[in-house]
N, CA, C and O atoms as CSV, one atom per row, in Angstrom:
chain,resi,resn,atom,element,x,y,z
A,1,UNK,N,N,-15.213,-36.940,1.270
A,1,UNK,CA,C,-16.470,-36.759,1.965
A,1,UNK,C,C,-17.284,-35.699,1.224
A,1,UNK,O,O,-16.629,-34.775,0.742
A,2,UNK,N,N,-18.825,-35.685,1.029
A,2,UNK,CA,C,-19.261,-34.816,0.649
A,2,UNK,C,C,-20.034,-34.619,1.669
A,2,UNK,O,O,-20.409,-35.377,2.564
A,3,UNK,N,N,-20.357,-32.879,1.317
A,3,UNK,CA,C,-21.233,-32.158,2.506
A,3,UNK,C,C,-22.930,-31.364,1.324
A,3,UNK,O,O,-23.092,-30.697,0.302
A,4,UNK,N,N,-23.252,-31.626,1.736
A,4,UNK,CA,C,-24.516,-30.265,1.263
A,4,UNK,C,C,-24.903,-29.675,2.206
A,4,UNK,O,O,-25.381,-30.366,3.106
A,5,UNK,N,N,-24.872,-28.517,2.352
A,5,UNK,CA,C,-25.470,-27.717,3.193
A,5,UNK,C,C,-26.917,-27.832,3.271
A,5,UNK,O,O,-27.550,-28.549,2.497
A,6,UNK,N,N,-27.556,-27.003,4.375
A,6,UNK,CA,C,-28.638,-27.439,4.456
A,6,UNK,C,C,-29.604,-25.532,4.685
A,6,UNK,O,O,-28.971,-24.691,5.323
A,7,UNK,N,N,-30.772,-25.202,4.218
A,7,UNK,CA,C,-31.283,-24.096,4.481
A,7,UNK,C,C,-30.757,-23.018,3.633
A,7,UNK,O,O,-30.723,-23.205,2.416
A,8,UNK,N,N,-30.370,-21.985,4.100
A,8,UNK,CA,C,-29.498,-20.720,3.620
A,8,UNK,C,C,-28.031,-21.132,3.697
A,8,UNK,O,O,-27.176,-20.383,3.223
A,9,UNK,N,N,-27.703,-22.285,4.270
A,9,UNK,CA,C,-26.205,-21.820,4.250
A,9,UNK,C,C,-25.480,-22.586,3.010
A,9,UNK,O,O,-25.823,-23.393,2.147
A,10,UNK,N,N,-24.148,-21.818,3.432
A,10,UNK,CA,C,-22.995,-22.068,2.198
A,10,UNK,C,C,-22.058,-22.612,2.669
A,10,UNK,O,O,-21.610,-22.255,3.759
A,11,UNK,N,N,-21.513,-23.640,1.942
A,11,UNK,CA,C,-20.292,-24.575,2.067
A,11,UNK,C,C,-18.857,-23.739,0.699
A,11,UNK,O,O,-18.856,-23.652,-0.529
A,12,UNK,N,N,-17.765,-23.258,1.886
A,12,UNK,CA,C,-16.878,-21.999,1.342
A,12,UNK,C,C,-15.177,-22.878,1.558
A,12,UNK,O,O,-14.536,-23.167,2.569
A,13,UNK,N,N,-14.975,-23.037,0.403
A,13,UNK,CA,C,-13.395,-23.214,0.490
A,13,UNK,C,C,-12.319,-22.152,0.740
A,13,UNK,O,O,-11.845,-21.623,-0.265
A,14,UNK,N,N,-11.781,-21.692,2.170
A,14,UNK,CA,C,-11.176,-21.013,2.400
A,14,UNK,C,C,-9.858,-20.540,1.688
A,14,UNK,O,O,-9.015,-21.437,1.720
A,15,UNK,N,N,-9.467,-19.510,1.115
A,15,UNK,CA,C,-8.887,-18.916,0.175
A,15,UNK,C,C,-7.341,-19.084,1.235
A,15,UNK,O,O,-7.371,-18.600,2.366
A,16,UNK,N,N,-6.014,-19.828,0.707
A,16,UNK,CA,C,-4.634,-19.428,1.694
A,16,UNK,C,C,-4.582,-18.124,1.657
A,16,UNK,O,O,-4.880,-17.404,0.704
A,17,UNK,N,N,-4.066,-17.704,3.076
A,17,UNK,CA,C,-3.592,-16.747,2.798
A,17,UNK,C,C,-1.955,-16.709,2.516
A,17,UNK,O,O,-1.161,-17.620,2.752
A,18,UNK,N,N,-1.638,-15.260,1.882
A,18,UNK,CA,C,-0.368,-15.168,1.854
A,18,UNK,C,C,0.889,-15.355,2.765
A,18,UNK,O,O,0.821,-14.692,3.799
A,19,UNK,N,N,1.953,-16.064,2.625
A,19,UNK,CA,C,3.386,-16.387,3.759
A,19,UNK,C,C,4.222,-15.130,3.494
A,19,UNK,O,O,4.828,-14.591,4.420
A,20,UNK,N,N,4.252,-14.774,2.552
A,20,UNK,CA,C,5.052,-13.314,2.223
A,20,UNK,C,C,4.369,-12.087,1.128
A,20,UNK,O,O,3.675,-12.100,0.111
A,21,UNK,N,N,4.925,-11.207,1.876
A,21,UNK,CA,C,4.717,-9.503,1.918
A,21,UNK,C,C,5.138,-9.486,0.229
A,21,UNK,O,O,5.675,-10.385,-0.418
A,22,UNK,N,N,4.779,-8.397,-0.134
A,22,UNK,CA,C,5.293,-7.726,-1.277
A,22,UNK,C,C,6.793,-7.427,-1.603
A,22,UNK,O,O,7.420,-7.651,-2.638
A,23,UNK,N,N,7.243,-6.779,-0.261
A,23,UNK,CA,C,8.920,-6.863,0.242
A,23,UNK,C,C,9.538,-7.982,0.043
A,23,UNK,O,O,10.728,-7.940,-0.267
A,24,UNK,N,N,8.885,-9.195,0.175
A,24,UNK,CA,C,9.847,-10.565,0.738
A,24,UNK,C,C,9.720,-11.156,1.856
A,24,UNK,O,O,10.259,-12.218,2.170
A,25,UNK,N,N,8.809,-10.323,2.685
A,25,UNK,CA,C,9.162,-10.602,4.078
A,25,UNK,C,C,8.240,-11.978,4.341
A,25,UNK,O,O,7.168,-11.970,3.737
A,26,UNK,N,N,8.535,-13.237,5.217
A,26,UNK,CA,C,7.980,-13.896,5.080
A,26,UNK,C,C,7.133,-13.934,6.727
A,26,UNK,O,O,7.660,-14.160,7.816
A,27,UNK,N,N,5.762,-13.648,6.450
A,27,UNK,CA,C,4.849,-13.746,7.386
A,27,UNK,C,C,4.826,-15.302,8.759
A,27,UNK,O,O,4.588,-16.213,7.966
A,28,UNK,N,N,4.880,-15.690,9.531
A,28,UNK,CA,C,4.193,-17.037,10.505
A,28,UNK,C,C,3.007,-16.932,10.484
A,28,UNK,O,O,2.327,-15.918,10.642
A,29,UNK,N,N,2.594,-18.316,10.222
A,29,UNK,CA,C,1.017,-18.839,10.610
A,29,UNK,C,C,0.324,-17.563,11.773
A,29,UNK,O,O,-0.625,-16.779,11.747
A,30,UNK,N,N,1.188,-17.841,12.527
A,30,UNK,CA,C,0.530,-17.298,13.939
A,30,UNK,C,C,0.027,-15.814,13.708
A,30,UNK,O,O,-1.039,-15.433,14.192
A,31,UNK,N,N,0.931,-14.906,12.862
A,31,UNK,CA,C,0.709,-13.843,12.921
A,31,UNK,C,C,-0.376,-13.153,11.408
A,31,UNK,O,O,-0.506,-12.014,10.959
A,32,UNK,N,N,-0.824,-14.153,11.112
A,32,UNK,CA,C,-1.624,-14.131,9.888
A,32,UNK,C,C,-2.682,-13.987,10.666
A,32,UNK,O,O,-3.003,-14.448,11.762
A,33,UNK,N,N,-3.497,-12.772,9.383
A,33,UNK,CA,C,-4.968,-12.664,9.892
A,33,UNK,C,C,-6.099,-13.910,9.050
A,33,UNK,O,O,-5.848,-14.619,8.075
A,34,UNK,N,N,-7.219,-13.822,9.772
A,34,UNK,CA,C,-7.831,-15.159,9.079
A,34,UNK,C,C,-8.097,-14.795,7.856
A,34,UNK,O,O,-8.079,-13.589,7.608
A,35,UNK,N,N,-8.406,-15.755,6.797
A,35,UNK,CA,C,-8.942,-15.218,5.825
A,35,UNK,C,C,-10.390,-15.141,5.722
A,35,UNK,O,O,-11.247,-15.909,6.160
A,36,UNK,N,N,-10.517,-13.821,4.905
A,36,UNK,CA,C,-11.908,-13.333,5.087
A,36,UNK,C,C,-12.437,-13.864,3.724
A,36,UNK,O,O,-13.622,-13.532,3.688
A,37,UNK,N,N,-12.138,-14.483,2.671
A,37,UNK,CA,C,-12.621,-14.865,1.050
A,37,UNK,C,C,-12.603,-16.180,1.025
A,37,UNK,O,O,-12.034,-16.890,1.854
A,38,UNK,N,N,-13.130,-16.491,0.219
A,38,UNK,CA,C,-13.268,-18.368,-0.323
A,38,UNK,C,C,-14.498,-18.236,-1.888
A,38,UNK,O,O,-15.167,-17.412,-2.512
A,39,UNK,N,N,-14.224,-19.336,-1.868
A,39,UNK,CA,C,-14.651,-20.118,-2.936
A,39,UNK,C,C,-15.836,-20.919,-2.353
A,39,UNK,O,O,-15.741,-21.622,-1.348
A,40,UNK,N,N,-17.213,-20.705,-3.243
A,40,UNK,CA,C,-18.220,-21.025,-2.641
A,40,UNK,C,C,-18.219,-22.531,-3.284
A,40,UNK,O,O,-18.411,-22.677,-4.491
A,41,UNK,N,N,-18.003,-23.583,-2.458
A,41,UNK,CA,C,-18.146,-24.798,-3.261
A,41,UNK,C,C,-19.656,-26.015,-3.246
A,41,UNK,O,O,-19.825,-27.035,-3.914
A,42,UNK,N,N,-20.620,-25.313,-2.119
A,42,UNK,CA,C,-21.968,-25.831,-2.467
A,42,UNK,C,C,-22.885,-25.323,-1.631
A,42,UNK,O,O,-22.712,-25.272,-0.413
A,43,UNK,N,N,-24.065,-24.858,-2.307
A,43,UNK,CA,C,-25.072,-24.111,-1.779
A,43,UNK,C,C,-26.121,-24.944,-1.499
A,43,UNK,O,O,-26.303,-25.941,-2.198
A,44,UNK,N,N,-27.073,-24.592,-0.273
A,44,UNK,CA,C,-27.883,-24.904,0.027
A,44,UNK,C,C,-29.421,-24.579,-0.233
A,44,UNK,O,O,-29.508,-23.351,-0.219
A,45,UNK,N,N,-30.821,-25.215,-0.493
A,45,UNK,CA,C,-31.865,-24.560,-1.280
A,45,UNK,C,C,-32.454,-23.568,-0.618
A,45,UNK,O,O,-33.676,-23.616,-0.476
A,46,UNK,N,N,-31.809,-22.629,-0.160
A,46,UNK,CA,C,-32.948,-21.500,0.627
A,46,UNK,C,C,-33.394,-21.240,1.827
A,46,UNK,O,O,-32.612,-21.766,2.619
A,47,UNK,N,N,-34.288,-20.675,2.411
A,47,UNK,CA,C,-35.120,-20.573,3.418
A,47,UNK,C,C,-36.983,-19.935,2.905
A,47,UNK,O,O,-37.601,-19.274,2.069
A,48,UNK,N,N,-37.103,-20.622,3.951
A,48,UNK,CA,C,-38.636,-19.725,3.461
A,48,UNK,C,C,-38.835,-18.732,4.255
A,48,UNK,O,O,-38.287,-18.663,5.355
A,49,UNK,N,N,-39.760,-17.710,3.729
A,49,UNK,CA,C,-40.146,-16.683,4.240
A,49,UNK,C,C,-41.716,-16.780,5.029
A,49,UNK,O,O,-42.196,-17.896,5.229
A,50,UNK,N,N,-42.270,-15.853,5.343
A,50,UNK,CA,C,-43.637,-16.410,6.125
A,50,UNK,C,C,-44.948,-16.571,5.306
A,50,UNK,O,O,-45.909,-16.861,6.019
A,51,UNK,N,N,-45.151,-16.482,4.310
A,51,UNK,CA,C,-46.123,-17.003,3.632
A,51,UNK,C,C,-45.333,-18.453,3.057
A,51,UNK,O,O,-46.151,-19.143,2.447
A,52,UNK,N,N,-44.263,-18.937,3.093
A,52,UNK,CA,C,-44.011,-20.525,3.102
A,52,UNK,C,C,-43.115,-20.187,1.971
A,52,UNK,O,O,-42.273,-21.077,1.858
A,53,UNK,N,N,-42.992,-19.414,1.244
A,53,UNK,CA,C,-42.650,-18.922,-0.402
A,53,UNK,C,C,-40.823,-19.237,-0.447
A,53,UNK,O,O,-40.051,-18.550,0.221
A,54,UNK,N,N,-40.452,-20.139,-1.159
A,54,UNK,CA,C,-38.602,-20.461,-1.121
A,54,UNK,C,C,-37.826,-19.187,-1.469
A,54,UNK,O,O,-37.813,-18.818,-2.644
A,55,UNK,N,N,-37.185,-18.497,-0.538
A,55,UNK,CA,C,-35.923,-17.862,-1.296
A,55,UNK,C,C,-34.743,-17.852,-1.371
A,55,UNK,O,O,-34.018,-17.399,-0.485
A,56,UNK,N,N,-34.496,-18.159,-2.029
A,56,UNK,CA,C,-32.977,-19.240,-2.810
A,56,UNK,C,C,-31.643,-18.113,-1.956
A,56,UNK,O,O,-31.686,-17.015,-1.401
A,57,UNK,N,N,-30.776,-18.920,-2.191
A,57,UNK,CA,C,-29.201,-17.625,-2.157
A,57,UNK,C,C,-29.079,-17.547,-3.303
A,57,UNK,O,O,-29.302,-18.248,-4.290
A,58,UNK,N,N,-28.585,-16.346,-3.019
A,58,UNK,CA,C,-27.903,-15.094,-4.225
A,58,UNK,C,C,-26.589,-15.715,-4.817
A,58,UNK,O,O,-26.212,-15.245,-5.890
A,59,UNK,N,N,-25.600,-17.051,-4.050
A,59,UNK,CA,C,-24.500,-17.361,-4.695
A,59,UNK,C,C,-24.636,-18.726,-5.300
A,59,UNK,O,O,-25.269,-19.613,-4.725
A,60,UNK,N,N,-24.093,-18.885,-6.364
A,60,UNK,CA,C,-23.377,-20.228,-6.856
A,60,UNK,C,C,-22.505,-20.664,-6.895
A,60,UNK,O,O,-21.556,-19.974,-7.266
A,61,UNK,N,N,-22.275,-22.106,-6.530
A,61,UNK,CA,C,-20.848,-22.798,-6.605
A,61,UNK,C,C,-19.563,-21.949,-7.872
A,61,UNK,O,O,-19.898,-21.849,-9.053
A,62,UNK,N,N,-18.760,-21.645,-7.596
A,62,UNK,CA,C,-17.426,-21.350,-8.315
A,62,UNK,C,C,-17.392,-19.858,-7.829
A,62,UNK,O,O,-16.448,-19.207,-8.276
A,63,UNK,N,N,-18.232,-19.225,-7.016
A,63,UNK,CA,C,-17.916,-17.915,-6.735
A,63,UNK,C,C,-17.193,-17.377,-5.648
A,63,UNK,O,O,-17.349,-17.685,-4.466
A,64,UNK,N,N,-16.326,-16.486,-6.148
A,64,UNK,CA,C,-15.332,-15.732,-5.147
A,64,UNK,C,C,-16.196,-15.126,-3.988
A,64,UNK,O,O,-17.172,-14.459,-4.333
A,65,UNK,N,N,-15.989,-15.257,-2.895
A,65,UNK,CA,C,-16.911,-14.005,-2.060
A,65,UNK,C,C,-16.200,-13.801,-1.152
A,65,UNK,O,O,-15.366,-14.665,-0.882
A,66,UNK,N,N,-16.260,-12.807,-0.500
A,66,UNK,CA,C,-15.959,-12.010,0.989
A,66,UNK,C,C,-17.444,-11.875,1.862
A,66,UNK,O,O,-18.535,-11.321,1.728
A,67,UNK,N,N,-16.583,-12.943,3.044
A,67,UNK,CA,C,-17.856,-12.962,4.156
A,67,UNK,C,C,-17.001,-11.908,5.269
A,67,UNK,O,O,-16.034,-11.146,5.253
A,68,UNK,N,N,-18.162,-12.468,6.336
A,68,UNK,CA,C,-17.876,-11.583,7.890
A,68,UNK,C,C,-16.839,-12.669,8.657
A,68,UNK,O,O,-16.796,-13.892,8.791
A,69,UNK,N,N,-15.952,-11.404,9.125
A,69,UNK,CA,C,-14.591,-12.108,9.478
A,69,UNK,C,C,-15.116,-13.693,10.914
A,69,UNK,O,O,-14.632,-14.796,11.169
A,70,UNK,N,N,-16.100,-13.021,11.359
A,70,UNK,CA,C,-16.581,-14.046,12.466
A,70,UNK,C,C,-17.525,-15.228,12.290
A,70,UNK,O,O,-18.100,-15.782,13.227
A,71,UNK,N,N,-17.646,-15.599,10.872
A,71,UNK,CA,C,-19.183,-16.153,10.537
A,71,UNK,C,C,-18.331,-17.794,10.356
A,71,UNK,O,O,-17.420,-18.199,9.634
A,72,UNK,N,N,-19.088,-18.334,11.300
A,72,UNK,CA,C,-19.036,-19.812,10.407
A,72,UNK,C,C,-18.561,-20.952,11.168
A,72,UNK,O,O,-17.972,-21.002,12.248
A,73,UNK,N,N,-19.044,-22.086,10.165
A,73,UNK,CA,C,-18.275,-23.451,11.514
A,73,UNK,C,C,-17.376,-23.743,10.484
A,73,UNK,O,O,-17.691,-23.853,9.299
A,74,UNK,N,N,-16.240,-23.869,10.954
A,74,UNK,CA,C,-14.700,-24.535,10.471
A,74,UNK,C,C,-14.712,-26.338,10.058
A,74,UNK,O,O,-15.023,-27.247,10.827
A,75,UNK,N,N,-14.277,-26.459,8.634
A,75,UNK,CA,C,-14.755,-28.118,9.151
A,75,UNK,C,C,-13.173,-28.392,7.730
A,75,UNK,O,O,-12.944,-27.802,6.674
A,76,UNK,N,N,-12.645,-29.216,8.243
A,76,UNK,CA,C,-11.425,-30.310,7.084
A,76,UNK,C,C,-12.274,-31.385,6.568
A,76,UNK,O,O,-12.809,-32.317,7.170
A,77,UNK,N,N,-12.296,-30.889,4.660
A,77,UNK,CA,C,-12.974,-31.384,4.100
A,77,UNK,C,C,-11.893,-32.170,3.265
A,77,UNK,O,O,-11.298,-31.357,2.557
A,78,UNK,N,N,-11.313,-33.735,3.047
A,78,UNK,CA,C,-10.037,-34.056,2.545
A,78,UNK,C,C,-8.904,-33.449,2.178
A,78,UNK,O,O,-8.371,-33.463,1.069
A,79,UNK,N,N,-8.405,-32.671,3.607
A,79,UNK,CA,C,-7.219,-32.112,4.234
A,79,UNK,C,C,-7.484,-30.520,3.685
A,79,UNK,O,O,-6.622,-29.721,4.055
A,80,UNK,N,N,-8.407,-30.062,2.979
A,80,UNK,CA,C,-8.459,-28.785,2.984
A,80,UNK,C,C,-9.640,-27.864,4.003
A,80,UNK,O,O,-10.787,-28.298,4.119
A,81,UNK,N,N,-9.312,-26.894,4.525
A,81,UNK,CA,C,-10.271,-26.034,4.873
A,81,UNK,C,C,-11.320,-25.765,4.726
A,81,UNK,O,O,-11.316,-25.075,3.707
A,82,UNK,N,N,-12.637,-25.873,5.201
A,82,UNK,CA,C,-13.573,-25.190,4.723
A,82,UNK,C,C,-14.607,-24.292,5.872
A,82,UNK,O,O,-14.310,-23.984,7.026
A,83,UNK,N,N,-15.767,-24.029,5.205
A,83,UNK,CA,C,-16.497,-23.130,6.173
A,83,UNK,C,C,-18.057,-23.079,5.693
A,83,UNK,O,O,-18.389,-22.607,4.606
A,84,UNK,N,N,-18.849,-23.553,6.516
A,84,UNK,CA,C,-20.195,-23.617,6.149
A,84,UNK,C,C,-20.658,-22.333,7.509
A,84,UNK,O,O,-20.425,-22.438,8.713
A,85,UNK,N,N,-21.446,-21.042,6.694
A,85,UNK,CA,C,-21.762,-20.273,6.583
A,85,UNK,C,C,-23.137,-19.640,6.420
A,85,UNK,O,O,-23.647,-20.283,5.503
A,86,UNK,N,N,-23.907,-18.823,6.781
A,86,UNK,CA,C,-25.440,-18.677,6.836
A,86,UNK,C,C,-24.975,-17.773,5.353
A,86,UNK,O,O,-23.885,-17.289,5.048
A,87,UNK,N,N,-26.076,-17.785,4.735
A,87,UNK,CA,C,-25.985,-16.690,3.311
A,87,UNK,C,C,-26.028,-15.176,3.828
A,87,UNK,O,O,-25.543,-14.235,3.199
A,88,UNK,N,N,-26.676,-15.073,5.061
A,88,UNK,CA,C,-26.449,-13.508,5.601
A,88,UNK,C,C,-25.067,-13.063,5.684
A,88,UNK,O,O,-24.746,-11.903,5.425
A,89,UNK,N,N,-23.993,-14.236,6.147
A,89,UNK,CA,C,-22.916,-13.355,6.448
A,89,UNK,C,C,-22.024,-13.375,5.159
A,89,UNK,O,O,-20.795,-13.449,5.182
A,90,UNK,N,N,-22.662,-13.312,4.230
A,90,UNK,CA,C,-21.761,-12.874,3.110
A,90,UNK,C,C,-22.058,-11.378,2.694
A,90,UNK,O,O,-23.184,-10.917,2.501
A,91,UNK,N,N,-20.726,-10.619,2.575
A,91,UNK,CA,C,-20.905,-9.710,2.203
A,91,UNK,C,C,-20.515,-9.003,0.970
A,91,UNK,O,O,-20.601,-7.793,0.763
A,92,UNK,N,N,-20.114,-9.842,0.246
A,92,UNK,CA,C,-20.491,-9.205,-1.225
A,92,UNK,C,C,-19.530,-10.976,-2.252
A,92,UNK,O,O,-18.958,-11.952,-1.767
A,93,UNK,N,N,-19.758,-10.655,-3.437
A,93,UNK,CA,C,-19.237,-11.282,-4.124
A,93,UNK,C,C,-18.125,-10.393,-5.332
A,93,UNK,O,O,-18.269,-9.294,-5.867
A,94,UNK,N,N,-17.001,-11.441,-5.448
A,94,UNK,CA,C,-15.673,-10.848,-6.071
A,94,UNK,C,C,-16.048,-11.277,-7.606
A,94,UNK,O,O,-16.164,-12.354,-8.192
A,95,UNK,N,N,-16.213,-9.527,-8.061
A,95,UNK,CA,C,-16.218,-9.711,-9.833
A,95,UNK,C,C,-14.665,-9.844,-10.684
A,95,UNK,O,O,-14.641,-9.971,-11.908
């Protein structure tokens, strides 16, 4: 299935998180926190501002980022995770 986002938002392939600790210890689903990073896999053209004028997002497809732990609609894109996202709730990108 393909998606394009639509406006400001971003279509984000959710990053697994880790099953085990540094120790060994092996974590449950249940007790995992969500993940807060992904992989931006398609952007949407912008929003306008009030004189009508386009301003684009700041990310492109293949980029690492860290959003806001609460942002987003959850959607299974051929059995993987994803997350379409407003460009506000990103909060930075991974160099």
């Amino acid at each position: 299935m393909k998606v394009k986002p639509l406006g400001n938002r971003v279509l984000i392939k959710a990053k697994e998180s880790e099953e085990k600790t540094q120790g060994g210890i092996y974590i449950p689903q249940t007790a995992q926190e969500k993940t807060q990073s992904g992989i931006v896999v398609a952007v949407g053209p912008g929003r306008k501002n009030d004189k009508g004028e386009l301003i684009a997002v700041e990310v492109k497809p293949g980029d690492e980022i860290i959003y806001d732990k609460y942002a987003g609609t959850q959607l299974k894109i051929d059995g993987a995770d994803h997350l379409v996202i407003s460009s506000d709730d990103i909060l930075a990108v991974v160099a």
